[in-house]
ZAKENU-894689 format. One record per residue (C-alpha): residue number from 1; residue in three letters; x, y, z. Coordinates in pm, 1 decimal. Each point is the difference from the previous one (the first is absolute). Last residue first. Example, Ala and Ser with C-alpha at 12.3 -4.5 7.8 and 13.67 -1.06 7.14 Angstrom:
+-----+-----+----------+----------+----------+
|   i |  aa |       xx |       yy |       zz |
+-----+-----+----------+----------+----------+
|   2 | SER |   1367.0 |   -106.0 |    714.0 |
|   1 | ALA |   -137.0 |   -344.0 |     66.0 |
+-----+-----+----------+----------+----------+
% end
This chain:
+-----+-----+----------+----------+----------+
|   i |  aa |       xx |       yy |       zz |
+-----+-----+----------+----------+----------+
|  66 | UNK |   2270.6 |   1062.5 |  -5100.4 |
|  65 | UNK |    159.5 |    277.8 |    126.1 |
|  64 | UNK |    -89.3 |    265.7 |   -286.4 |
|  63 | UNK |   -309.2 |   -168.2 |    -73.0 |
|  62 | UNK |   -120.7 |     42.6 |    377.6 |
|  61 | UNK |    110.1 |    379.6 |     -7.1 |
|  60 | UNK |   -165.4 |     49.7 |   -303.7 |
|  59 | UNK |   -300.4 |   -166.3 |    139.4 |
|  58 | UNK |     25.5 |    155.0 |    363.8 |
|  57 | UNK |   -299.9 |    243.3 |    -87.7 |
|  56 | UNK |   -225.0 |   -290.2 |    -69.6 |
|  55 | UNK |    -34.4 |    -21.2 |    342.2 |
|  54 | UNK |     11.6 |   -259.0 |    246.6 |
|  53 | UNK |    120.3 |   -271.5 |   -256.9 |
|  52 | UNK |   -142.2 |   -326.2 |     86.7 |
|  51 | UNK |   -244.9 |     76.9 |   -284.4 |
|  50 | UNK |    181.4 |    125.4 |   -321.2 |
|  49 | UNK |   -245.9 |    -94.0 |   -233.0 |
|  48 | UNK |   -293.1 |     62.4 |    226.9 |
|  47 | UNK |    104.6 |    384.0 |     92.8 |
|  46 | UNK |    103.6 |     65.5 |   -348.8 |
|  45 | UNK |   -320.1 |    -85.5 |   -115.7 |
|  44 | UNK |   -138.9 |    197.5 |    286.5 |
|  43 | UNK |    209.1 |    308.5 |   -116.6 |
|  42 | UNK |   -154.0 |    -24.5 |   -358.9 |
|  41 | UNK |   -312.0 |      6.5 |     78.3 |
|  40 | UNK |     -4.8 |    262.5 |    215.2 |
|  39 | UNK |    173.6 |    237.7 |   -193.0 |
|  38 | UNK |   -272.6 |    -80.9 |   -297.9 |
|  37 | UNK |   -274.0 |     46.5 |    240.6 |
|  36 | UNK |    182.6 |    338.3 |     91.0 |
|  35 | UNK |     43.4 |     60.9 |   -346.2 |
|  34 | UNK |   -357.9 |     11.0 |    -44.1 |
|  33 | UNK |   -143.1 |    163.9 |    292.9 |
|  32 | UNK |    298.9 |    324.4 |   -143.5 |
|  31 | UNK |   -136.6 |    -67.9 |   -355.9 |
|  30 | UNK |   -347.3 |    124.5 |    137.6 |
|  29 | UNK |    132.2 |    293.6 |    281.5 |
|  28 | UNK |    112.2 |    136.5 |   -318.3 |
|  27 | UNK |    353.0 |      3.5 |   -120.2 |
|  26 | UNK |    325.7 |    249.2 |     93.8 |
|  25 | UNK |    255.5 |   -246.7 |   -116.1 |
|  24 | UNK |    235.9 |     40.3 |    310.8 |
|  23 | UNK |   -316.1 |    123.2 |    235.4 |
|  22 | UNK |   -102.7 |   -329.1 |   -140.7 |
|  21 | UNK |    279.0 |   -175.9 |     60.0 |
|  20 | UNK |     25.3 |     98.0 |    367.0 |
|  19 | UNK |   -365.0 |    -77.9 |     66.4 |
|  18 | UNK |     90.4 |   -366.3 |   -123.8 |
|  17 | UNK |    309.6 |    -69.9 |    137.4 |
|  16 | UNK |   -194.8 |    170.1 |    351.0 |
|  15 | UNK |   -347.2 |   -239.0 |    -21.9 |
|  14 | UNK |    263.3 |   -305.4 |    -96.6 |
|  13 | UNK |    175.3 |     51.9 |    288.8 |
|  12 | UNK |   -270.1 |    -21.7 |    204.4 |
|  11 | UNK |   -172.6 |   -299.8 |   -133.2 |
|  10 | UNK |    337.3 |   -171.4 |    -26.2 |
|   9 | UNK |      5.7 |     68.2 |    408.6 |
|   8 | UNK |   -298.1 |   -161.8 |     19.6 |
|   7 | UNK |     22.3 |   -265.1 |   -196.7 |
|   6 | UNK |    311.7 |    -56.2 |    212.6 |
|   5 | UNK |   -157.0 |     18.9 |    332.4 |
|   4 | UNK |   -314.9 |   -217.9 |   -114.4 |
|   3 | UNK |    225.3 |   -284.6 |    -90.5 |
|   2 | UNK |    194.7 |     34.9 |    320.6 |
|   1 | UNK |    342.9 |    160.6 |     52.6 |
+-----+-----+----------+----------+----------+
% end
């Protein structure tokens, strides 16, 4: 998957972790643009840190393994 694939496929997933929580927490549309930037953040960190993984779904799975 290329660069641009995976940001955006974190994009996406980010958009529905985040709409998901807040229907969770029941928040306004403002906390909801910040936890998504929040979301986002965090899942690129995780992207970098655990680059040639092709998801960072696979960590446990990778630590279990490994």
């Amino acid at each position: 998957m290329t660069d641009v694939g995976m940001v955006n496929r974190v994009e996406k997933t980010t958009q529905q972790l985040t709409e998901r929580l807040d229907r969770m927490l029941n928040k306004p549309d403002v906390s909801l643009i910040t936890s998504q930037n929040t979301l986002r953040s965090l899942w690129l960190m995780m992207l970098s840190e655990s680059w040639p993984l092709p998801s960072p779904m696979l960590l446990p799975n990778w630590r279990k393994e490994g």
